[in-house]
KOLBA-239955 format. One record per atom (N, C-alpha, C): residue number from 1; residue in three letters; x, y, z. Coordinates in nm, 3 decimals, decimal comma. Example, Ala and Ser with C-alpha at 12.3 -4.5 7.8 and 13.67 -1.06 7.14 Angstrom:
residues 2
+-----+--------+---------+---------+---------+
| num | residu |      xx |      yy |      zz |
+-----+--------+---------+---------+---------+
|   1 |    Ala |   1,319 |  -0,569 |   0,780 |
|   1 |    Ala |   1,230 |  -0,450 |   0,780 |
|   1 |    Ala |   1,320 |  -0,330 |   0,780 |
|   2 |    Ser |   1,285 |  -0,225 |   0,708 |
|   2 |    Ser |   1,367 |  -0,106 |   0,714 |
|   2 |    Ser |   1,290 |   0,003 |   0,787 |
+-----+--------+---------+---------+---------+
***
This chain:
residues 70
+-----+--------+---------+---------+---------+
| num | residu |      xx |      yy |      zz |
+-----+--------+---------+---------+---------+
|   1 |    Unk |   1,972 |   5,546 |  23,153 |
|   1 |    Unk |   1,961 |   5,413 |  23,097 |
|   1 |    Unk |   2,078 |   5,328 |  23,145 |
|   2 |    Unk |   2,084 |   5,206 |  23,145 |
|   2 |    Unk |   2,166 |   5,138 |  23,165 |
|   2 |    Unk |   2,209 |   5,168 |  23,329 |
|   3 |    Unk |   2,365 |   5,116 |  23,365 |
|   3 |    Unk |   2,394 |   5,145 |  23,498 |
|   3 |    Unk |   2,362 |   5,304 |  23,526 |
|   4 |    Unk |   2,333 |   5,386 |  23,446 |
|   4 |    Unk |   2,358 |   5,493 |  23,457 |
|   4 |    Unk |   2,226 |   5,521 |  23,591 |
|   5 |    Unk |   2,088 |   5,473 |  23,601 |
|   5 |    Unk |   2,006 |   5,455 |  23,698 |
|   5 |    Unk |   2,065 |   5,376 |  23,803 |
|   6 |    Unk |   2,212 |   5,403 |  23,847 |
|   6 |    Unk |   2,275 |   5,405 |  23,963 |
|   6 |    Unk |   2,324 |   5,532 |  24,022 |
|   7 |    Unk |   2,285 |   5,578 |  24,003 |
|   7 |    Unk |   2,412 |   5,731 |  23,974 |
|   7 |    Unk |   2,384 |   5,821 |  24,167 |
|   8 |    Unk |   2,234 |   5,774 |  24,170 |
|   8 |    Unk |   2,208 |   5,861 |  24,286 |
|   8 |    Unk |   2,295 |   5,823 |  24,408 |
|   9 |    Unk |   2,327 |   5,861 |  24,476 |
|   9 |    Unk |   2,381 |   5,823 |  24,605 |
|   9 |    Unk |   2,557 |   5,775 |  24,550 |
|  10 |    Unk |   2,618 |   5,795 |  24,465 |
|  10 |    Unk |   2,694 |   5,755 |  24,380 |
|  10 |    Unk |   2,795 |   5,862 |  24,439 |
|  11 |    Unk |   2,949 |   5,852 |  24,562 |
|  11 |    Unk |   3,036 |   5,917 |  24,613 |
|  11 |    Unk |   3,158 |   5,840 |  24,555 |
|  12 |    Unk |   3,259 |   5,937 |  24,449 |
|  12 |    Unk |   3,409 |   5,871 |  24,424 |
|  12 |    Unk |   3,485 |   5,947 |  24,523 |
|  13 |    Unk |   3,616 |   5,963 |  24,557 |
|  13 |    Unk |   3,704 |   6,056 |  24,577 |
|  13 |    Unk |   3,765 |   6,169 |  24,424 |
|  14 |    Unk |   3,737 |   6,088 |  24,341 |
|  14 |    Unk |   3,790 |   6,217 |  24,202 |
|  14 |    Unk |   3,618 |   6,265 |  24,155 |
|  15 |    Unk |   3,560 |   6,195 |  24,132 |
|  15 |    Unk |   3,475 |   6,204 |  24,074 |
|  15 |    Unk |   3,316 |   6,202 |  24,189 |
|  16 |    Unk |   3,250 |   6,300 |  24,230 |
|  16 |    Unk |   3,150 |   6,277 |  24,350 |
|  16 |    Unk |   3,037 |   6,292 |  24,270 |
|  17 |    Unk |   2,948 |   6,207 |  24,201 |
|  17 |    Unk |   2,854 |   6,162 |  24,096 |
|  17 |    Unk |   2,733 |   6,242 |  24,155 |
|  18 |    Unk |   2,696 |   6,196 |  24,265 |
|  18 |    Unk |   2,551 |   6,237 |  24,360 |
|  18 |    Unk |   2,598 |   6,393 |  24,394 |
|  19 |    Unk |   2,670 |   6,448 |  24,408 |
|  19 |    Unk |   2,699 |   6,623 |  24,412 |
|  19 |    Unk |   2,648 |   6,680 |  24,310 |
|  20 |    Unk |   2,701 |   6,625 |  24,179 |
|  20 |    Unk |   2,682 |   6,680 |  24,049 |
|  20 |    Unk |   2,543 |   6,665 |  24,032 |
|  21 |    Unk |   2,479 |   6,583 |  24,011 |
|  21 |    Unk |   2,314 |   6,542 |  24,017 |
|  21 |    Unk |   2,263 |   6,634 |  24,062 |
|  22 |    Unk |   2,325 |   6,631 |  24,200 |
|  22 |    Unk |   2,208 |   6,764 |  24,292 |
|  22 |    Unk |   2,260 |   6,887 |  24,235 |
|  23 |    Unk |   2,337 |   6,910 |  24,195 |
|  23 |    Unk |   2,352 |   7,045 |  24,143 |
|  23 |    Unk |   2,247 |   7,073 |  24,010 |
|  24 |    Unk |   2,306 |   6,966 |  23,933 |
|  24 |    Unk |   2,204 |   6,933 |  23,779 |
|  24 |    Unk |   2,088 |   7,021 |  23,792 |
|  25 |    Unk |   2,007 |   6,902 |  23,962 |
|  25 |    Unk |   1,873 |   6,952 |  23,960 |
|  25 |    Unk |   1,829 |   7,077 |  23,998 |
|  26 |    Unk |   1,958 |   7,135 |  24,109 |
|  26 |    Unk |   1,884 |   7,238 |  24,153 |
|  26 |    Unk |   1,934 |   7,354 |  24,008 |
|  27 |    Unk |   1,997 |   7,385 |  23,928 |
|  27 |    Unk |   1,967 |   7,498 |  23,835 |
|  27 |    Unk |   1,849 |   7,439 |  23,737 |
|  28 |    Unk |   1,781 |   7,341 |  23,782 |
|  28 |    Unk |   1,626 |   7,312 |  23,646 |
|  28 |    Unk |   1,630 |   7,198 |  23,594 |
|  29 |    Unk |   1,780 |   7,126 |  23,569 |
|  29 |    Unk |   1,836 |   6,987 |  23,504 |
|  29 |    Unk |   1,669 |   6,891 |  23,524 |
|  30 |    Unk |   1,676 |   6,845 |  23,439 |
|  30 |    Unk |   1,591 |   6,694 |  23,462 |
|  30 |    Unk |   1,602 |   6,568 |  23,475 |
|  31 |    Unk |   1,639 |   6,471 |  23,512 |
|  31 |    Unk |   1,657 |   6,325 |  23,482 |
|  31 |    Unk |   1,556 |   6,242 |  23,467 |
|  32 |    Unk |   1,570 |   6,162 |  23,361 |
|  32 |    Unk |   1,398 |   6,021 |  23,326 |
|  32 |    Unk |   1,539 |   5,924 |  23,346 |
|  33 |    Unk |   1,501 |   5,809 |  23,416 |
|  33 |    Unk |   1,551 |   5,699 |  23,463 |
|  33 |    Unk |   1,486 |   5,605 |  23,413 |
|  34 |    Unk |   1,543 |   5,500 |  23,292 |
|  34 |    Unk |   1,492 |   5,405 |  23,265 |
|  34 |    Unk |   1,402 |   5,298 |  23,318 |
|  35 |    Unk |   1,260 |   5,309 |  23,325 |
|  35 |    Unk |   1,213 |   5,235 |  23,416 |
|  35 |    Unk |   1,221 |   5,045 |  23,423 |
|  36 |    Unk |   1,260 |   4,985 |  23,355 |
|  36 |    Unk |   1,289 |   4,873 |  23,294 |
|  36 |    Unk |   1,447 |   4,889 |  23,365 |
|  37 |    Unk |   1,518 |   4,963 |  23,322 |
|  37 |    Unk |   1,669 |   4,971 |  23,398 |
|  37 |    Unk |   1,616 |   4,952 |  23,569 |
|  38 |    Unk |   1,595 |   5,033 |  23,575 |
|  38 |    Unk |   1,594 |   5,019 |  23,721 |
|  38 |    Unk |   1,453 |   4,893 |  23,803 |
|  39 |    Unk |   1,394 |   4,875 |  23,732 |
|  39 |    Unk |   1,330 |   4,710 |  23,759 |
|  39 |    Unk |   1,433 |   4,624 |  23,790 |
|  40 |    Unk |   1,526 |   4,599 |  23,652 |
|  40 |    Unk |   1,635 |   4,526 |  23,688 |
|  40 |    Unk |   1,734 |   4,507 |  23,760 |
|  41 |    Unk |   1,763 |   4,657 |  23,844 |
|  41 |    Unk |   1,847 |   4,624 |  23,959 |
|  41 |    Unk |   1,760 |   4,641 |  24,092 |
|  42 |    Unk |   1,600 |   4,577 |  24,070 |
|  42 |    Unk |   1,525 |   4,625 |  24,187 |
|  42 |    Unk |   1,536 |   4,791 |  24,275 |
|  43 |    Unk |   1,530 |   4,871 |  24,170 |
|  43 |    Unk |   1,577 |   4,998 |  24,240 |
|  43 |    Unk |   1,413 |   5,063 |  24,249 |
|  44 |    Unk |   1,375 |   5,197 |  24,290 |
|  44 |    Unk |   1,285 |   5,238 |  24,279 |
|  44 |    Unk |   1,263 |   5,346 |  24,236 |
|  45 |    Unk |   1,165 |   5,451 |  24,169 |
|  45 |    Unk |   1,169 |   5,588 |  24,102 |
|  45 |    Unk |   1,191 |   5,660 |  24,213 |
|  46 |    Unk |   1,277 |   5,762 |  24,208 |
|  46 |    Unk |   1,277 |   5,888 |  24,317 |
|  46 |    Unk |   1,277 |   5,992 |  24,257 |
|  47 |    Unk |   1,297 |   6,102 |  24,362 |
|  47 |    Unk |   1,254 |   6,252 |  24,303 |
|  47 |    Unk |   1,334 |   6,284 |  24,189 |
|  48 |    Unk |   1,483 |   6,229 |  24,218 |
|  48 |    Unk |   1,556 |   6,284 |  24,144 |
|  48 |    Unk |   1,532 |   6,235 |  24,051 |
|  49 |    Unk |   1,529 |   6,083 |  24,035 |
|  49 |    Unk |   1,572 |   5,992 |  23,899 |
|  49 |    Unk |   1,398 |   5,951 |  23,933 |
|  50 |    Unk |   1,298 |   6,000 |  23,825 |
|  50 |    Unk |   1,189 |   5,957 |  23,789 |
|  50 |    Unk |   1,180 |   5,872 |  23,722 |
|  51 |    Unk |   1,108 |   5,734 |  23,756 |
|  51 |    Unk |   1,091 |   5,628 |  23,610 |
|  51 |    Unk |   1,035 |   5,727 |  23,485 |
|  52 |    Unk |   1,099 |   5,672 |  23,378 |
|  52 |    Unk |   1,012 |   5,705 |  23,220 |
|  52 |    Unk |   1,007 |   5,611 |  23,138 |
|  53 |    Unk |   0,947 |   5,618 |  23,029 |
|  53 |    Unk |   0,952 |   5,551 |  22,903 |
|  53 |    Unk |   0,987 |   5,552 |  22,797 |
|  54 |    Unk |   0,989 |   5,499 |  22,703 |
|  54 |    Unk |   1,049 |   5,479 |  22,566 |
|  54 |    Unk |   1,008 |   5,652 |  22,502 |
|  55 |    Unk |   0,886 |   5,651 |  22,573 |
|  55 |    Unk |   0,767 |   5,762 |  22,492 |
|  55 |    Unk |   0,854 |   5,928 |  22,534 |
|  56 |    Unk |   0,864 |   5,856 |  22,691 |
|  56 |    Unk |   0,919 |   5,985 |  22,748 |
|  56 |    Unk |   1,086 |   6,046 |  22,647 |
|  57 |    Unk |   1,143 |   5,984 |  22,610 |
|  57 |    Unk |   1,256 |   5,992 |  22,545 |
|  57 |    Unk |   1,245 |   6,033 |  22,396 |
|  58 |    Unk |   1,121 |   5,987 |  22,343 |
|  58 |    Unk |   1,091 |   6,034 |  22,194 |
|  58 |    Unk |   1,056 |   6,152 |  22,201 |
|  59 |    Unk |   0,981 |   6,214 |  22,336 |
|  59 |    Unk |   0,944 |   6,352 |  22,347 |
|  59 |    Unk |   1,071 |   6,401 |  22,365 |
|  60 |    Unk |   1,154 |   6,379 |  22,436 |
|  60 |    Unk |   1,291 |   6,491 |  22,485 |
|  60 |    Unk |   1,358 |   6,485 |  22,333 |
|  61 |    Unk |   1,327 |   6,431 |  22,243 |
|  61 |    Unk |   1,446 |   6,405 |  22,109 |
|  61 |    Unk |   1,306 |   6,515 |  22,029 |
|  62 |    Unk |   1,239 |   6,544 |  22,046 |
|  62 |    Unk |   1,149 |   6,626 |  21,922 |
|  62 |    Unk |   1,122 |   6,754 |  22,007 |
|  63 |    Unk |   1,128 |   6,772 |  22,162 |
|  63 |    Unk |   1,146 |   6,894 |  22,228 |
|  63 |    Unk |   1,310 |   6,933 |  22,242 |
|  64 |    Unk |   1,392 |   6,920 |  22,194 |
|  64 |    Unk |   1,523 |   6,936 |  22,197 |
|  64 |    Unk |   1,559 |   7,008 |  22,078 |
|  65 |    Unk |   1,600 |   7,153 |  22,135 |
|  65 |    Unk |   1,652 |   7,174 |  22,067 |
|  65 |    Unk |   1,806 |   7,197 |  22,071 |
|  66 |    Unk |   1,854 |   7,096 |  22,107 |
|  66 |    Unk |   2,028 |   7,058 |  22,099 |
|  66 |    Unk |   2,028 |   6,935 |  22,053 |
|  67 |    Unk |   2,147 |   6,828 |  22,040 |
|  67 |    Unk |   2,170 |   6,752 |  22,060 |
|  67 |    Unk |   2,131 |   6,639 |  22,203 |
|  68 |    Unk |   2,070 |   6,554 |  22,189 |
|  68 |    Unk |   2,034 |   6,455 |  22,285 |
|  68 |    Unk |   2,130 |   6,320 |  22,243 |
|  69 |    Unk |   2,131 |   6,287 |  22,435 |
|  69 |    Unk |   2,242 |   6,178 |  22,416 |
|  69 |    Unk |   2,203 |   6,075 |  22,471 |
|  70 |    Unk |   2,161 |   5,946 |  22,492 |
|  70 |    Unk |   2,131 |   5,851 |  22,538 |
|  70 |    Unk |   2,248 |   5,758 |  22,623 |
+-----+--------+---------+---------+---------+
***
């Protein structure tokens, strides 16, 4: 949500954002990418960062069994 549907392609020198992602995904991680977020910075859904919805997020909060963080 938010800038956070920037994240892909995302290289610091302390912090390398797009490493971590791909790691995320390859042990199973998932990402839903605000689709409305990313309208707004004209971005597009990709493999990694799939558009979702409001709906998609009410499911991860009632299939969760941890804490979910927005």
């Amino acid at each position: 949500m938010g800038e956070a549907v920037e994240c892909e392609g995302l290289i610091d020198v302390k912090y390398n954002v797009d490493e971590q992602l791909n790691k995320f995904i390859e042990v199973g991680g998932e990402i839903l990418a605000c689709g409305t977020c990313l309208k707004s910075r004209q971005l597009e859904s990709t493999e990694a960062c799939p558009i979702s919805t409001m709906i998609d997020c009410v499911e991860v909060v009632e299939w969760a069994d941890k804490m979910v963080t927005f």
